[in-house]
PLY file of the C-alpha trace (Angstrom):
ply
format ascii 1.0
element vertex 176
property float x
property float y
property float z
element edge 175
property int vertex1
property int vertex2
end_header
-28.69 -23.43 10.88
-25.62 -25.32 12.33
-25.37 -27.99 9.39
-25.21 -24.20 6.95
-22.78 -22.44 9.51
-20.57 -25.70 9.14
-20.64 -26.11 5.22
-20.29 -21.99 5.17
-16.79 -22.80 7.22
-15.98 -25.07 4.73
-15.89 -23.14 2.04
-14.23 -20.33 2.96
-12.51 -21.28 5.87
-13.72 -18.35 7.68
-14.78 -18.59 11.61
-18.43 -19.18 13.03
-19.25 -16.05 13.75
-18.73 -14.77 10.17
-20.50 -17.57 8.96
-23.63 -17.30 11.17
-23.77 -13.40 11.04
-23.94 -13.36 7.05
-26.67 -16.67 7.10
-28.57 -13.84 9.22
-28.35 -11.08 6.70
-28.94 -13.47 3.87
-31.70 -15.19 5.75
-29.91 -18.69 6.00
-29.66 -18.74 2.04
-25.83 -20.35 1.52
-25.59 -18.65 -2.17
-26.20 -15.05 -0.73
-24.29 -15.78 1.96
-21.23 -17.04 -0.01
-21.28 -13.58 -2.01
-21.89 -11.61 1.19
-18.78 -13.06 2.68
-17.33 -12.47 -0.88
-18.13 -8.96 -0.87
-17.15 -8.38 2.79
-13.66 -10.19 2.20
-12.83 -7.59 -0.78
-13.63 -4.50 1.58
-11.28 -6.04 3.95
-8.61 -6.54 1.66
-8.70 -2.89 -0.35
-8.06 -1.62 3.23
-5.05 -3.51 3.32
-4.03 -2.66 -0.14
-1.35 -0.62 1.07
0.61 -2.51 3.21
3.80 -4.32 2.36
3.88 -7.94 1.33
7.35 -9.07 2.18
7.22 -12.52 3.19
6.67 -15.59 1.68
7.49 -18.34 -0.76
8.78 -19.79 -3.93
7.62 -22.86 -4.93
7.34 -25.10 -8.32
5.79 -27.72 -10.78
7.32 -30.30 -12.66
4.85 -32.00 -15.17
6.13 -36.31 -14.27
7.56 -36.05 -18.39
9.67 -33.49 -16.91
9.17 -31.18 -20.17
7.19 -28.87 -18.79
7.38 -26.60 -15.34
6.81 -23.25 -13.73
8.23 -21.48 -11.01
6.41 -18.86 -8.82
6.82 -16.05 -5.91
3.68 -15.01 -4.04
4.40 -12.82 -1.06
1.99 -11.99 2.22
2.80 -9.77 4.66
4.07 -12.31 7.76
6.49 -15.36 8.14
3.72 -16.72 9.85
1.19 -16.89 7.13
3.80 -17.87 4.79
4.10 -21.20 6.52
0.33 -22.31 6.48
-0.56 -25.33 4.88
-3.66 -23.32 2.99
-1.01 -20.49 1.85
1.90 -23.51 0.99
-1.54 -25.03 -0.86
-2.34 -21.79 -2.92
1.42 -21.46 -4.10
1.27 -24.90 -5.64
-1.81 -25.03 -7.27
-0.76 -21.31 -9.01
2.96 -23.35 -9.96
0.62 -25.59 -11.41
-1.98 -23.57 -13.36
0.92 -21.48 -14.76
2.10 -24.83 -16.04
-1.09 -26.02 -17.46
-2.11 -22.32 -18.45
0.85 -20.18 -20.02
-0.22 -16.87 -18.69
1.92 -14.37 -20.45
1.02 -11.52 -17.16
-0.04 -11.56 -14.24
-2.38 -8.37 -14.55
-4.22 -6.50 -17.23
-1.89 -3.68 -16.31
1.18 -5.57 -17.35
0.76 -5.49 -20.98
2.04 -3.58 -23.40
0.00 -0.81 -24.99
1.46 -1.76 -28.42
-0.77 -5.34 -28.19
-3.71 -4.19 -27.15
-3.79 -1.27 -30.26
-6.57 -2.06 -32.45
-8.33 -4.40 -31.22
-12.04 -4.07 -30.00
-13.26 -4.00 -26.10
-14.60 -7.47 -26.66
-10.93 -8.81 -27.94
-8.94 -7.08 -25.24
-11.10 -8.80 -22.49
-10.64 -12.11 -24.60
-6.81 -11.31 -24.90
-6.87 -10.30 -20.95
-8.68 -13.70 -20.00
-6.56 -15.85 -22.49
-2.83 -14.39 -20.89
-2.97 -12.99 -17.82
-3.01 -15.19 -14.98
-5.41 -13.31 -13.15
-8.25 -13.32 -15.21
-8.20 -17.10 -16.07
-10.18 -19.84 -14.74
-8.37 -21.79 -12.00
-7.52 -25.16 -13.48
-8.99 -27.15 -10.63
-12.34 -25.25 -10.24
-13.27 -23.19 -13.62
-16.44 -21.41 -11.36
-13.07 -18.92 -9.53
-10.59 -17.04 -11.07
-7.49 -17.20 -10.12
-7.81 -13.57 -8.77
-11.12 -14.84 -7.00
-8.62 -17.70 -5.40
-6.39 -14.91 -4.10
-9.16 -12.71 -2.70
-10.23 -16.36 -1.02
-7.17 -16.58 0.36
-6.43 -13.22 1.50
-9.55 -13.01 3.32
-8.88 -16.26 5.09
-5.66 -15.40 6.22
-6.34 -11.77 7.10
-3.57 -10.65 4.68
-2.34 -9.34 1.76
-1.20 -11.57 0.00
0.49 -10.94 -3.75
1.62 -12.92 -6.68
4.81 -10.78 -7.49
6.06 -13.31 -10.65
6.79 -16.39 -12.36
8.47 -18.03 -15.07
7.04 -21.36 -17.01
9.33 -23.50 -18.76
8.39 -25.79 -22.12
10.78 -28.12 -23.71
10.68 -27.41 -27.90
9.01 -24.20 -27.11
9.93 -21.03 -29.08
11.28 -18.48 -27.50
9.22 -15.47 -27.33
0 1
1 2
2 3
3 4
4 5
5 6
6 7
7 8
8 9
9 10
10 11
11 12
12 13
13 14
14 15
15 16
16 17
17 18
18 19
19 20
20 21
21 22
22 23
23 24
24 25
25 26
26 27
27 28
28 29
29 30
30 31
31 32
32 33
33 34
34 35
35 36
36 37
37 38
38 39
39 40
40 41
41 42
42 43
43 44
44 45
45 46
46 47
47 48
48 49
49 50
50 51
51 52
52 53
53 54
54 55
55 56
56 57
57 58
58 59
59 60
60 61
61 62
62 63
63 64
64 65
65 66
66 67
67 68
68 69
69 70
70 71
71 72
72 73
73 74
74 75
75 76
76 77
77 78
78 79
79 80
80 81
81 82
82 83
83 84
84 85
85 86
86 87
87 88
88 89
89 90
90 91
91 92
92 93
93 94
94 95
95 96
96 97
97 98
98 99
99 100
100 101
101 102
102 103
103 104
104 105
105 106
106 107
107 108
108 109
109 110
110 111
111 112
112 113
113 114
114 115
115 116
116 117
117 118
118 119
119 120
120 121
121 122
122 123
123 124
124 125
125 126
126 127
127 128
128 129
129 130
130 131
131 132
132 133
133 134
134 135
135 136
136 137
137 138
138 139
139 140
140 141
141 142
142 143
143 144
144 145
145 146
146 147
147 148
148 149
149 150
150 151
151 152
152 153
153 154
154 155
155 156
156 157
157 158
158 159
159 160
160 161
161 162
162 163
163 164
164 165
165 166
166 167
167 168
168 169
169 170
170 171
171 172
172 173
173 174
174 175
């Protein structure tokens, strides 16, 4: 059970307790016990929907040809949590997604009615998946979401935490 509670730790960064307690209620199964942890995380985070995000930092990626970049702000709610290494980590690797990715939104709720008129369920989720940042596949592990990267890190740090927005830059791109 220890060699589980360590690689449970691990992956989510949570403490022992957590760990051990949802081996327990998945009876020591690390899968179940991943999405129990999952699942408990959200619940903990939609309670602290509300609160106000007003820390936190801007950061950016520079592709080495220097044609390409991105620029991002994700806010949490304390100074504190702002200066982590896993938070500082999370900030970089989204700078660097939006560079690889081109999300157009952050959100679903962020675009316009006008694009989405027309098209079937099946093509918005497509459309939804394809630009906003969200909804794709991190980069660096295609099994999470960049949403499901959040949530990760929201639970770990006890926080909300909030990408607010970001900008990508492309040499000999058109402008939009």
């Amino acid at each position: 059970m220890k060699e589980e509670i360590k690689k449970l730790r691990e992956l989510t960064g949570l403490g022992i307790s957590d760990c051990k307690k949802a081996l327990e209620e998945a009876s020591g199964d690390l899968d179940k016990a991943l999405d129990i942890l999952k699942k408990r995380g959200a619940q903990i985070l939609e309670k602290k929907s509300s609160r106000i995000a007003h820390q936190g930092v801007i950061d950016s990626y520079i592709h080495f040809s220097q044609e390409l970049g991105a620029m991002v702000e994700v806010n949490c709610e304390t100074d504190f949590v702002a200066r982590t290494e896993d938070f500082r980590k999370f900030v970089k690797d989204i700078a660097l997604h939006i560079a690889a990715s081109s999300p157009k939104y952050i959100n679903r709720e962020e675009v316009p009615s006008e694009i989405l008129e027309g098209l079937t369920e099946e093509e918005k989720e497509e459309y939804f998946k394809k630009n906003c940042l969200l909804e794709q596949p991190f980069i660096k592990d295609e099994s999470l979401t960049i949403k499901d990267y959040l949530n990760s890190l929201g639970a770990k740090v006890g926080e909300k935490v909030v990408i607010r927005r970001f900008v990508r830059f492309s040499l000999r791109e058109d402008e939009d």
